[in-house]
C-alpha positions as CSV (number, residue, x, y, z in Angstrom):
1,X,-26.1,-61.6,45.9
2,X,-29.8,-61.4,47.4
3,X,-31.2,-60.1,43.9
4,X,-29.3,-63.7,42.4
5,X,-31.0,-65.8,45.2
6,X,-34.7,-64.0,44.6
7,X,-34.4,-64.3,41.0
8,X,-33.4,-68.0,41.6
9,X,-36.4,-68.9,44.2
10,X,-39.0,-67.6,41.8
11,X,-37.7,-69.3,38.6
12,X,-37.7,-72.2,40.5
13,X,-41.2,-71.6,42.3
14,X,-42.6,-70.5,38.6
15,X,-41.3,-73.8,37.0
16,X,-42.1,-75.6,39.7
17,X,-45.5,-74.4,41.2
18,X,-47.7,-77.3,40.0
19,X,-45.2,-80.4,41.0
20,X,-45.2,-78.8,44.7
21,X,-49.0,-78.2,45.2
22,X,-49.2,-82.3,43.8
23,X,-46.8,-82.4,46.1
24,X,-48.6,-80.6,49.2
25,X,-52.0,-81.9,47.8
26,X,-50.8,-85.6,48.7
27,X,-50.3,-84.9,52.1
28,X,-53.5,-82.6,52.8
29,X,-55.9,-83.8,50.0
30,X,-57.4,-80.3,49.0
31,X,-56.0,-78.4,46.4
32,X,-56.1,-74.9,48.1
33,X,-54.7,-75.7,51.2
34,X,-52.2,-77.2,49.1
35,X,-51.8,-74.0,47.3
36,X,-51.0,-71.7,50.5
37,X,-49.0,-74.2,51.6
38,X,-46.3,-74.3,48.6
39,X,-47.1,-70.2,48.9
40,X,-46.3,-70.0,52.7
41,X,-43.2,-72.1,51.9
42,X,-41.7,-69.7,49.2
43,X,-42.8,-66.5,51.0
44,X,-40.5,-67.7,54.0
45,X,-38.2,-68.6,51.7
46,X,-37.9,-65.0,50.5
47,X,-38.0,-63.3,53.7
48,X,-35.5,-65.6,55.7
49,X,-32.4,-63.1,56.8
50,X,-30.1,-66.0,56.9
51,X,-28.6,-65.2,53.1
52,X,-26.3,-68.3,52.7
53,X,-26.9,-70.3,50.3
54,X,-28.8,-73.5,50.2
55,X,-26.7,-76.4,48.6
56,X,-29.8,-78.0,47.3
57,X,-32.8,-75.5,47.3
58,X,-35.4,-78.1,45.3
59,X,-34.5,-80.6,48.2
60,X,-35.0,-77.9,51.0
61,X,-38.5,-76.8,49.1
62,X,-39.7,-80.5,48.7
63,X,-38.8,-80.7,52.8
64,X,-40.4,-78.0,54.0
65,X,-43.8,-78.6,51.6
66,X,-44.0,-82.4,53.1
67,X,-43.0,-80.6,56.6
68,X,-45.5,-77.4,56.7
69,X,-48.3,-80.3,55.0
70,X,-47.9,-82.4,57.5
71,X,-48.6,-80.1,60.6
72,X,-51.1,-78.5,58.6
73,X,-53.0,-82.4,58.9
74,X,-51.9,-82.5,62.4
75,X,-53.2,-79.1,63.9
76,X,-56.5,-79.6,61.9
77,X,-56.9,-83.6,62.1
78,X,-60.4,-84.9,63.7
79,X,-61.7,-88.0,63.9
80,X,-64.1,-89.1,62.0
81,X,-67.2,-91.6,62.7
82,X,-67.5,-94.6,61.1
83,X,-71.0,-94.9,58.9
84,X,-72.7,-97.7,57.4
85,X,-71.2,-96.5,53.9
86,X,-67.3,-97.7,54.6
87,X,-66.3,-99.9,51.5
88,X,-64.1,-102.9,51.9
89,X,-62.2,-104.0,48.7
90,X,-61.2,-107.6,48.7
91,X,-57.6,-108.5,47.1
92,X,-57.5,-107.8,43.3
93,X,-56.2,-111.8,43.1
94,X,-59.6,-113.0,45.3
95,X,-62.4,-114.8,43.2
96,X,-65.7,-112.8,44.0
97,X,-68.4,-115.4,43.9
98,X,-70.8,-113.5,45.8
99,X,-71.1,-110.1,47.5
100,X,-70.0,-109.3,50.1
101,X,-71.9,-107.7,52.7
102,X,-69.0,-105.2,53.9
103,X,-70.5,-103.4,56.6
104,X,-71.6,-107.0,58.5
105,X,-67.8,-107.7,57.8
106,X,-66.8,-105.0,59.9
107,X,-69.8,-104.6,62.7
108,X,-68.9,-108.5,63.0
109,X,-65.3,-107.5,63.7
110,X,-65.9,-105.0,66.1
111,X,-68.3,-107.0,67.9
112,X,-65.8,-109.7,68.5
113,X,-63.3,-107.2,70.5
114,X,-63.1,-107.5,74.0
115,X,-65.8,-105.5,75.9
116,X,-63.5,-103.1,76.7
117,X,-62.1,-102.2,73.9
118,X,-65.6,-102.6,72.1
119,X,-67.4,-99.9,74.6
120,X,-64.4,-97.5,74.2
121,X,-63.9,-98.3,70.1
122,X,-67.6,-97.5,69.7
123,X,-67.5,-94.2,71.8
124,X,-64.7,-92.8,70.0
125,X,-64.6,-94.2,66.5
126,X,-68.5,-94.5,65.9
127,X,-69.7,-91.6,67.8
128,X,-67.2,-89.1,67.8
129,X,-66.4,-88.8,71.2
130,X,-63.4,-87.1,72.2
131,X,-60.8,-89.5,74.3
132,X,-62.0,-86.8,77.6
133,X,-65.4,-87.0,76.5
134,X,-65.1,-91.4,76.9
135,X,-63.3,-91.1,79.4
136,X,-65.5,-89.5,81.9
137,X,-68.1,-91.6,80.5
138,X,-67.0,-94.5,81.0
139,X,-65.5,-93.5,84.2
140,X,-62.2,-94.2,83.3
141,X,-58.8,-92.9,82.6
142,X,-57.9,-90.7,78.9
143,X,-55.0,-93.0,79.5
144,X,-56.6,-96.0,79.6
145,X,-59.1,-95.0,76.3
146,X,-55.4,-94.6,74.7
147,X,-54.6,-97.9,75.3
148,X,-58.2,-99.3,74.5
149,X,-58.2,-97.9,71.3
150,X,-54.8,-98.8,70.3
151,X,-55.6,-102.4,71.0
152,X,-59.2,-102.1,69.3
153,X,-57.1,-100.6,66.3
154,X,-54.4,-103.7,66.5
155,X,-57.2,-106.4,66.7
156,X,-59.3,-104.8,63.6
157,X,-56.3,-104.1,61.8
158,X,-55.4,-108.2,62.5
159,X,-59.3,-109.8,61.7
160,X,-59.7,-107.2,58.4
161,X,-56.6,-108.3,56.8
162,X,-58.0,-109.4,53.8
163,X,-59.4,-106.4,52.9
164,X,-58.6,-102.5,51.8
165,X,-60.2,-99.9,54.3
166,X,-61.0,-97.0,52.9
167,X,-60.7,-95.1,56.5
168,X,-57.8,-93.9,57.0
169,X,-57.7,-94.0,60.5
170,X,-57.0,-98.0,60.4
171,X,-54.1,-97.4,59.0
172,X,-52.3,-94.9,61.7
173,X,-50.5,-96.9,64.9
C-alpha cells in the first residue's frame, strides 16, 4: 500500500511539477524559491507516517504549495522604501492628454495626510524604518505607528483611486 501511494505522489509530482512551481511562483515571485517550495511540499509528502489516504491529493498539494508560499512571503517580507521611480497607470478607459507627472501625484498625496500620519508614513514607508525604530523616534508608541500607518495607508489608498500602484504594499490592509 505505501509502494501504491509513492508511486502515485511522484507520477503526480512528475506530471505536475511545472503547474505547481507557476503555482508557488505566484505567491513568492522567484522561480527557485518556488522550486523548493513545490520540492519541500512533496518531500513531506513522502515522509508523512500518517499512511491513509488522501481523498483528493492534487487538492491537498495545491493547499499546502499556496500554504508553505505564503509563510515563506511572511517570514521573509520587508518593507520596502518608496523611490522617485514608482509608476502610476491611469485607467485603460481615461483619455491621456498630457503626462502625467506620477511622482508629484503621489508626493502631493502624502503631503496632504495629517501630520501625524505624514511624519510616521515617511519614517516607515520612505525610509525604511522599522515600526520600533519610528517609534522611539518620534517618541511614541509601536502601537500608535500601527494605527498611523493604517490610516496613512486608508487615506492614500482613498486620494490615488484613480490610478494602479505598482507597490504592493498599498494594496495590503
Amino acid at each position: 500500500m505505501k509502494l501504491q501511494k509513492q508511486t502515485e505522489i511522484e507520477q503526480l509530482f512528475k506530471k505536475n511539477y511545472r503547474f505547481y512551481c507557476l503555482l508557488s511562483y505566484s505567491y513568492v515571485s522567484q522561480w527557485d524559491i518556488a522550486e523548493d517550495i513545490v520540492q519541500d511540499v512533496f518531500v513531506k509528502l513522502l515522509t508523512k507516517k500518517d499512511s491513509t489516504l488522501l481523498l483528493n491529493i492534487n487538492a491537498y498539494v495545491c493547499r499546502a504549495i499556496k500554504n508553505n508560499s505564503v509563510k515563506y512571503i511572511t517570514r521573509t517580507k520587508k518593507l520596502e522604501t518608496l523611490d522617485e521611480n514608482c509608476l502610476f497607470i491611469p485607467f485603460h478607459d481615461e483619455p491621456i492628454y498630457e503626462e502625467i507627472n506620477r511622482a508629484s501625484i503621489l508626493q502631493k498625496s502624502i503631503n496632504n495626510l495629517p501630520l501625524g500620519c505624514k511624519n510616521v508614513f515617511e519614517l516607515c514607508a520612505l525610509d525604511g524604518h522599522k515600526y520600533n525604530s519610528a517609534a522611539d523616534q518620534l517618541g511614541i508608541s509601536v502601537n500608535t505607528v500601527k494605527t498611523q500607518m493604517k490610516k496613512a495607508y486608508k487615506i492614500l489608498r482613498h486620494d490615488l483611486k484613480n490610478y494602479y500602484l505598482v507597490v504592493l504594499f498599498f494594496l495590503e490592509n
